[in-house]
C-alpha positions as CSV (number, residue, x, y, z in Angstrom):
1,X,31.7,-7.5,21.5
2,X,31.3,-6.0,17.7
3,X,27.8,-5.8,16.7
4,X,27.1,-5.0,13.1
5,X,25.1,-2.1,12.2
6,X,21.4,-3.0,11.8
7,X,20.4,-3.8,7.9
8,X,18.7,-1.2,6.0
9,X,15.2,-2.6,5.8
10,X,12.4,-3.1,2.9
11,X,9.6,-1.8,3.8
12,X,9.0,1.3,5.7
13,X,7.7,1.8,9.1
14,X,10.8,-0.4,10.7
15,X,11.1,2.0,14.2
16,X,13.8,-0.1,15.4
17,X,16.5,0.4,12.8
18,X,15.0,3.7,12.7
19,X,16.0,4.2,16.5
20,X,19.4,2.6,16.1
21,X,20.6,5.1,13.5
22,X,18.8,7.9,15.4
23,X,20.3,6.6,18.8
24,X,16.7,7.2,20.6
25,X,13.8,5.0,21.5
26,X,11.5,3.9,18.8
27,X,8.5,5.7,20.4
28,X,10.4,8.5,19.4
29,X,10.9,8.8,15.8
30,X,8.0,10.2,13.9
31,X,7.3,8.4,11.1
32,X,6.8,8.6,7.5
33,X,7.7,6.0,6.2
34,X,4.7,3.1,6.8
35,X,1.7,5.1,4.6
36,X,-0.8,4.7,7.6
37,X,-4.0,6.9,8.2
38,X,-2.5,9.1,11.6
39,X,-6.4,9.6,12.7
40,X,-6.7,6.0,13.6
41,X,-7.1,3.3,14.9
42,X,-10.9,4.6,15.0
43,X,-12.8,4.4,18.3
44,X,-15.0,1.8,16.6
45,X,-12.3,-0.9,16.5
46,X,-11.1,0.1,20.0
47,X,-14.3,-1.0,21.5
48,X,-14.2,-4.0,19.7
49,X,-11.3,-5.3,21.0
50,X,-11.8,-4.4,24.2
51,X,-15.2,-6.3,24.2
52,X,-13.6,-9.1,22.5
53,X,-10.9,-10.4,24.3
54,X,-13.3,-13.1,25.8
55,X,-13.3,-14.7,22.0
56,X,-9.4,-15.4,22.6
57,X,-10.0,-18.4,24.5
58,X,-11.9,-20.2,21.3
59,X,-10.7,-20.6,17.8
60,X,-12.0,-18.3,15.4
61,X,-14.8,-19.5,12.8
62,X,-13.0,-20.6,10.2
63,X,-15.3,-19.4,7.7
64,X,-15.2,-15.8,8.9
65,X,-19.3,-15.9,8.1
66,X,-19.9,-12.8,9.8
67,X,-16.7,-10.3,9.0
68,X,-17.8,-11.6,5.2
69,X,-21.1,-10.5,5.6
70,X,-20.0,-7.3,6.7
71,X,-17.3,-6.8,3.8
72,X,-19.5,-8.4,1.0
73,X,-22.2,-5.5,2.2
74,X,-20.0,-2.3,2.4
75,X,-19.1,-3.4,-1.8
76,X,-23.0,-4.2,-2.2
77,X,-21.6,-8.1,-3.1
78,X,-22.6,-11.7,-1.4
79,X,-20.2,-12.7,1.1
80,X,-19.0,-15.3,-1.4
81,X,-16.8,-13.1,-3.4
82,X,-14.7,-12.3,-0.3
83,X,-11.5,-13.9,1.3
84,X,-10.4,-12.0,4.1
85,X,-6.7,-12.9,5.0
86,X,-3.8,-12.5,7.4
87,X,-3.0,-8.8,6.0
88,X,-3.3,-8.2,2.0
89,X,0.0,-9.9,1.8
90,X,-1.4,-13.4,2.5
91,X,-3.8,-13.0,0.0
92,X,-1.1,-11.4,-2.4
93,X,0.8,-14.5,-1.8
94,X,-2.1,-17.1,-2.7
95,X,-2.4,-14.8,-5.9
96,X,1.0,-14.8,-6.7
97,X,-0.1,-19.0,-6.9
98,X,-2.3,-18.6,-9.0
99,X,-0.7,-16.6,-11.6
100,X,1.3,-20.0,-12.3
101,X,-0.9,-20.8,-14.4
102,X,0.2,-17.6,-17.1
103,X,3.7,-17.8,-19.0
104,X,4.8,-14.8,-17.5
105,X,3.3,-12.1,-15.3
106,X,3.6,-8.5,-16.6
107,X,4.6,-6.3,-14.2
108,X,4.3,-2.3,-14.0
109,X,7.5,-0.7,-12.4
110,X,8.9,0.5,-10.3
111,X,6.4,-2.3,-7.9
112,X,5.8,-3.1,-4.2
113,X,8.4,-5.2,-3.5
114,X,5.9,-7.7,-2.3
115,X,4.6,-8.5,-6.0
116,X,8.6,-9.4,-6.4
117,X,8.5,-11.6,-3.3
118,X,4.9,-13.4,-4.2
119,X,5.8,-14.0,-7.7
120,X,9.6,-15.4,-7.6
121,X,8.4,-17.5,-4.7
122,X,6.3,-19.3,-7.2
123,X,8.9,-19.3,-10.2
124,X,6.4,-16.9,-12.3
125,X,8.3,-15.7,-15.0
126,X,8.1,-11.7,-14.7
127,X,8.0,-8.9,-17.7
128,X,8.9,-5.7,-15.8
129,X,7.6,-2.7,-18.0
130,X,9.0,0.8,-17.1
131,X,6.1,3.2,-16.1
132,X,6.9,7.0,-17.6
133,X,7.4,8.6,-14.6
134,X,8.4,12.3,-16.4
135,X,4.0,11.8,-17.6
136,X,3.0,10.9,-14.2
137,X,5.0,13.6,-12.4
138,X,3.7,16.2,-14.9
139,X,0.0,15.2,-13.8
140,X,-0.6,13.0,-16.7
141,X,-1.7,9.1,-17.0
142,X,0.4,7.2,-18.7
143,X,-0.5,3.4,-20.5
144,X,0.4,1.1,-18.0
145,X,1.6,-2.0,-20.5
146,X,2.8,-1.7,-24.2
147,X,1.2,-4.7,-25.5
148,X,3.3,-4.7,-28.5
149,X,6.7,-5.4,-27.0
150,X,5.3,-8.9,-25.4
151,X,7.3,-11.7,-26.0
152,X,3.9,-13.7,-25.3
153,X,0.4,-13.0,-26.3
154,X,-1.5,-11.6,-23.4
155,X,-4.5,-14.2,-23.5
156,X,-1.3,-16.1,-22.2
157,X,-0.5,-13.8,-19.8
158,X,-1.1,-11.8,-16.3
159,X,-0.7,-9.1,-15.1
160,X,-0.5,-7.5,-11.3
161,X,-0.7,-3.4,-10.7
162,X,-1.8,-1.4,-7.9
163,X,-4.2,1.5,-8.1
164,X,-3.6,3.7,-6.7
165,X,-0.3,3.2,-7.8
166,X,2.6,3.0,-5.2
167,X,5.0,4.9,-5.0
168,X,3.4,7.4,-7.3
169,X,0.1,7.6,-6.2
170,X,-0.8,8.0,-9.3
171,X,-4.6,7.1,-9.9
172,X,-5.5,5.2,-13.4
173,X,-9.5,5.4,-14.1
174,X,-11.0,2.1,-14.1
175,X,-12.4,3.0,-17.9
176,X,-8.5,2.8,-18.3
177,X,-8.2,-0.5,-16.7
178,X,-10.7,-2.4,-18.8
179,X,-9.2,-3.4,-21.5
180,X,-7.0,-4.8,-19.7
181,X,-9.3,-7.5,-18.2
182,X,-10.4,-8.4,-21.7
183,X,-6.7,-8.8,-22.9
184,X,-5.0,-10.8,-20.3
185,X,-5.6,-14.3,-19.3
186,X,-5.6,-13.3,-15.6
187,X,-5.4,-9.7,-13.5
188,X,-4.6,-8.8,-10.5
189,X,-5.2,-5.3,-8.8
190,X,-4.1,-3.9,-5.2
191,X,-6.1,-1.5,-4.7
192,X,-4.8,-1.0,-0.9
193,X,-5.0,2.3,-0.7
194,X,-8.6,2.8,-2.8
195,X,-10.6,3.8,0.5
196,X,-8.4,7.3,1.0
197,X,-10.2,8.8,-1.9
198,X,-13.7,10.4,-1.6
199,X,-16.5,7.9,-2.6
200,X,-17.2,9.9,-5.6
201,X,-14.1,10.2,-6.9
202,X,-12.6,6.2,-6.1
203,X,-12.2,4.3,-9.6
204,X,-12.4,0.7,-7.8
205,X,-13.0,-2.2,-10.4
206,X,-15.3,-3.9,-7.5
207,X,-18.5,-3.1,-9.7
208,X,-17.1,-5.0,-12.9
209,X,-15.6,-8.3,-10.5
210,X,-19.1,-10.1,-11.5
211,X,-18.2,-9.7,-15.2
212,X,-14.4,-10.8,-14.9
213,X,-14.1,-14.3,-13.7
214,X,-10.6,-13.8,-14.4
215,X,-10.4,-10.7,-12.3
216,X,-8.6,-10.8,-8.9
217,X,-9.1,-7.2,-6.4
218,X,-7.2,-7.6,-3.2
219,X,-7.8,-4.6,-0.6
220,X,-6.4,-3.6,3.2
221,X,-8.3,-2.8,6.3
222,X,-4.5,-2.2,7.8
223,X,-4.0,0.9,6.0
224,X,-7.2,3.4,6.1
225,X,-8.2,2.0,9.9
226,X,-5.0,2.6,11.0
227,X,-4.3,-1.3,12.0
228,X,-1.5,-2.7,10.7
229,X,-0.3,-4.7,13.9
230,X,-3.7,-6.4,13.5
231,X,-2.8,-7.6,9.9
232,X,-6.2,-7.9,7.8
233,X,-6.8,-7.5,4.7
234,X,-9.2,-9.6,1.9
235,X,-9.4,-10.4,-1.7
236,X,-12.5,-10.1,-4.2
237,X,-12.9,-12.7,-6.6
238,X,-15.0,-15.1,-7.9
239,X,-16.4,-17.8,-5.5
240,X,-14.7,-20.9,-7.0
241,X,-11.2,-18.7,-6.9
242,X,-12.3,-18.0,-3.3
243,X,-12.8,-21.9,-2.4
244,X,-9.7,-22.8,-4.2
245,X,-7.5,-20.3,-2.0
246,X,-9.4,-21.7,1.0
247,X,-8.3,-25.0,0.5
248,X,-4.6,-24.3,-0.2
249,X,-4.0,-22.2,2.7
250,X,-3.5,-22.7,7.0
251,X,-6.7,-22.5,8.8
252,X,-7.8,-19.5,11.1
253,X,-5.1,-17.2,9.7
254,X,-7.4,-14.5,10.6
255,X,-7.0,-14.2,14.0
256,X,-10.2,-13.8,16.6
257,X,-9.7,-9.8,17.3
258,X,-8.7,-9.0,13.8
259,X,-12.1,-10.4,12.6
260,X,-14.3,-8.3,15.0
261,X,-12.3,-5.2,14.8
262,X,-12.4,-5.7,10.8
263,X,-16.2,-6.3,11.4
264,X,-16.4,-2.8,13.1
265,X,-14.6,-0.6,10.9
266,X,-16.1,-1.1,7.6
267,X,-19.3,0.0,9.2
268,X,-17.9,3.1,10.8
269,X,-19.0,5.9,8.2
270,X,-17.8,8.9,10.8
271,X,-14.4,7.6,10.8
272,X,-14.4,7.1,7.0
273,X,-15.9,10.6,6.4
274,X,-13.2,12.3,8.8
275,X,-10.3,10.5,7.1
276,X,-11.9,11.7,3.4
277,X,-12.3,14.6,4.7
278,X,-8.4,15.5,6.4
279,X,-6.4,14.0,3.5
280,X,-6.6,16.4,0.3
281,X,-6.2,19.4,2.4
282,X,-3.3,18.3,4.2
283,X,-1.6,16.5,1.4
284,X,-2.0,19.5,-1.2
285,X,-0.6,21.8,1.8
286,X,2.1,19.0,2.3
287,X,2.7,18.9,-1.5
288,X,2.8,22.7,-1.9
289,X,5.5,23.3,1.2
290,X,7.6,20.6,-0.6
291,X,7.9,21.9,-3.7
292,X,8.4,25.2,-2.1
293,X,12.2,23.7,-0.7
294,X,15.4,24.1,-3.0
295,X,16.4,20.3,-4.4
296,X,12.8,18.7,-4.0
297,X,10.1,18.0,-6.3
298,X,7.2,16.2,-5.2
299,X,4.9,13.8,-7.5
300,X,1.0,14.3,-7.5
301,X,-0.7,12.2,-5.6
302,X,-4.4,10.4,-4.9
303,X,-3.4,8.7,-1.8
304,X,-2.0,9.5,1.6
305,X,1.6,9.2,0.7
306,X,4.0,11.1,-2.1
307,X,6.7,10.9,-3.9
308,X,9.7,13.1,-3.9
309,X,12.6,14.0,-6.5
310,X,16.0,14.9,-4.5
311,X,18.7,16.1,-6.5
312,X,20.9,14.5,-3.6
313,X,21.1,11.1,-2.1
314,X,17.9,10.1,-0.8
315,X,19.7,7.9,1.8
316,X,22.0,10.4,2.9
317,X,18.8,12.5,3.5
318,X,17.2,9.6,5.2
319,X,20.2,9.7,7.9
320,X,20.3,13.1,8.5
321,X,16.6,13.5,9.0
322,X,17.0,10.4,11.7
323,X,20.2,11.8,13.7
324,X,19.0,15.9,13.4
325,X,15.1,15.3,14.2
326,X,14.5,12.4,14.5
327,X,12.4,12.2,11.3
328,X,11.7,8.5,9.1
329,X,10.9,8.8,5.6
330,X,11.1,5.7,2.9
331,X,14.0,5.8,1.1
332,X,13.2,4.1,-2.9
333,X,16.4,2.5,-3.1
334,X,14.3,-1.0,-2.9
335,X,12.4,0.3,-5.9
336,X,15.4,-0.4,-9.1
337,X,13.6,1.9,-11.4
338,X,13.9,4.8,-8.5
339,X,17.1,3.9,-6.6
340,X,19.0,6.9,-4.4
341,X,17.1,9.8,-5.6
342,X,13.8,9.4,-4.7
343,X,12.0,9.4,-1.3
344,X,8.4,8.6,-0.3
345,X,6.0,10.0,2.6
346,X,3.2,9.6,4.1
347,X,1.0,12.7,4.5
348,X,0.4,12.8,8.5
349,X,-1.2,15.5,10.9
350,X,-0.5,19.4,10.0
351,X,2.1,20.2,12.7
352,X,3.7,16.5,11.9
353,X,3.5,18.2,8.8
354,X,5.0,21.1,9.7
355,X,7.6,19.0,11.5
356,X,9.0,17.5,8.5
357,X,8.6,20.3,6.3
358,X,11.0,22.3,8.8
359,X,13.4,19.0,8.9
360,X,13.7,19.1,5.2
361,X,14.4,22.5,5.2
362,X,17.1,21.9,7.3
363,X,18.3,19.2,6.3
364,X,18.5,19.9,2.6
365,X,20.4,23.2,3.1
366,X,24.2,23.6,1.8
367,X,25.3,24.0,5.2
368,X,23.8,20.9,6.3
369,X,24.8,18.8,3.2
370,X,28.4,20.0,3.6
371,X,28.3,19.1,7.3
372,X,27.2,15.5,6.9
């Protein structure tokens, strides 16, 4: 029997395509590719499960009253502001219905492929604008829309970014971001990965949503908890936005454990403080050994992933990293404005580190290029 190779996936953190090209078990790749916090899952949402699985034997309350409550006081908001939702996808996908409304959707790129997928489901009509990527990798912030070039005016418009931005990382202040809100009809912002900085230093627009009916913030407990099997994330918006997306959508699609591990992470401050307290160390000693090898240059960062420069195929390095050590990163060929020559990784433990650092060196050598 032929059996055809395994397809290249979308998304990162796909073990078992990873293990078919590497020719080992998926519990043994290490992997860079899914940006997830290694320190987790905390001990917090351990002990919630464990306590909870006599909950699986009754549906869930389908107004999630109490994981609300919890969210709606870790953002200092009423529980009525807050959707939580099968992973921030489902709550990108009820967004990406509601931006039917605008004549076209502006869209920073390169994107998360997901905005592609939420949007074009929904026949929004999307304006891709081309971030500068030569300002962000030089430590500059560049505008994030030309308002100008619109073929439409923006009180006709949306638009949808992330913040911190992926891949980049690249972190816009929320001073930056206001005008925004008061240009376009409607705005969304992922701000998934907003909970690796340090408090002080976060620029969330969650202390503006009360002023910006048209503002929609959706946010990930998968990510900084370490939980992404568990798929939960939420989105902040106003509360007639919040019973409209209620009623379109299947009830209970938070599951029972989600909702009390969710309910016991966002008041864990020890795991929050050890998380915000491991990332800029490791990811400026991460950044530093990467720009240290021949053919790489990283991208600054805010969040636990960067963004690498190869001067060689990305993908070929992806393949020789799997069948040599065993090593995942993302490839960006899903990302147009990046294609084959840029790579993105998660920052991990030291030695794991270490462990990559070591693989790149390797693998990016002219012995080893010339060999594969």
């Amino acid at each position: 029997m032929v059996h055809s190779p395994p397809q290249r996936p979308a998304h990162g953190g796909n073990l078992a395509w990873a293990a078919a090209i590497a020719l080992c078990h998926p519990q043994d790749i290490l992997d860079f590719s899914a940006s997830i916090n290694p320190l987790g899952p905390p001990a917090s949402a351990i002990a919630a499960l464990q306590s909870g699985m006599a909950t699986l034997r009754d549906y869930p309350d389908p107004s999630y009253s109490q994981l609300r409550a919890a969210l709606g006081q870790a953002h200092q908001l009423s529980p009525d502001w807050i959707l939580p939702g099968n992973g921030a996808a489902e709550v990108l996908t009820w967004a990406g219905y509601e931006l039917t409304s605008c004549k076209a959707v502006v869209l920073p790129t390169p994107a998360f492929g997901d905005y592609g997928r939420s949007l074009h489901t929904f026949g929004v009509l999307v304006l891709p604008q081309s971030l500068d990527l030569e300002a962000i990798a030089l430590g500059q912030s560049p505008s994030l829309v030309d308002l100008s070039t619109l073929p439409y005016a923006p009180e006709d418009c949306g638009l949808l970014i992330n913040n911190p931005h992926n891949p980049t990382g690249h972190l816009w202040t929320a001073e930056a971001l206001l005008p925004y809100l008061q240009a376009f009809k409607q705005v969304v912002i992922d701000e998934a990965f907003m909970d690796f900085l340090p408090e002080d230093e976060q620029q969330s627009l969650v202390p503006w949503i009360a002023d910006y009916p048209n503002l929609v913030i959706l946010r990930s407990l998968t990510k900084f908890y370490s939980l992404p099997g568990l798929r939960l994330g939420y989105a902040i918006t106003h509360p007639d936005r919040v019973q409209r997306w209620q009623s379109w959508r299947d009830p209970w699609t938070v599951n029972a454990l989600a909702d009390l591990a969710g309910q016991a992470v966002v008041g864990d401050r020890l795991f929050q403080q050890q998380t915000r307290q491991w990332l800029p160390p490791a990811r400026q000693s991460l950044m530093a050994g990467l720009a240290a090898l021949p053919g790489l240059r990283p991208y600054p960062g805010a969040a636990n992933y960067l963004l690498v420069q190869t001067e060689a195929s990305s993908t070929a390095l992806q393949q020789r990293l799997l069948t040599r050590h065993r090593i995942l990163v993302r490839d960006c060929i899903s990302f147009p404005d990046l294609g084959d020559r840029f790579f993105r990784i998660a920052v991990r433990r030291p030695e794991e580190n270490q462990r990559l650092l070591e693989g790149l060196a390797d693998c990016t050598s002219v012995d080893s290029i010339q060999c594969s």
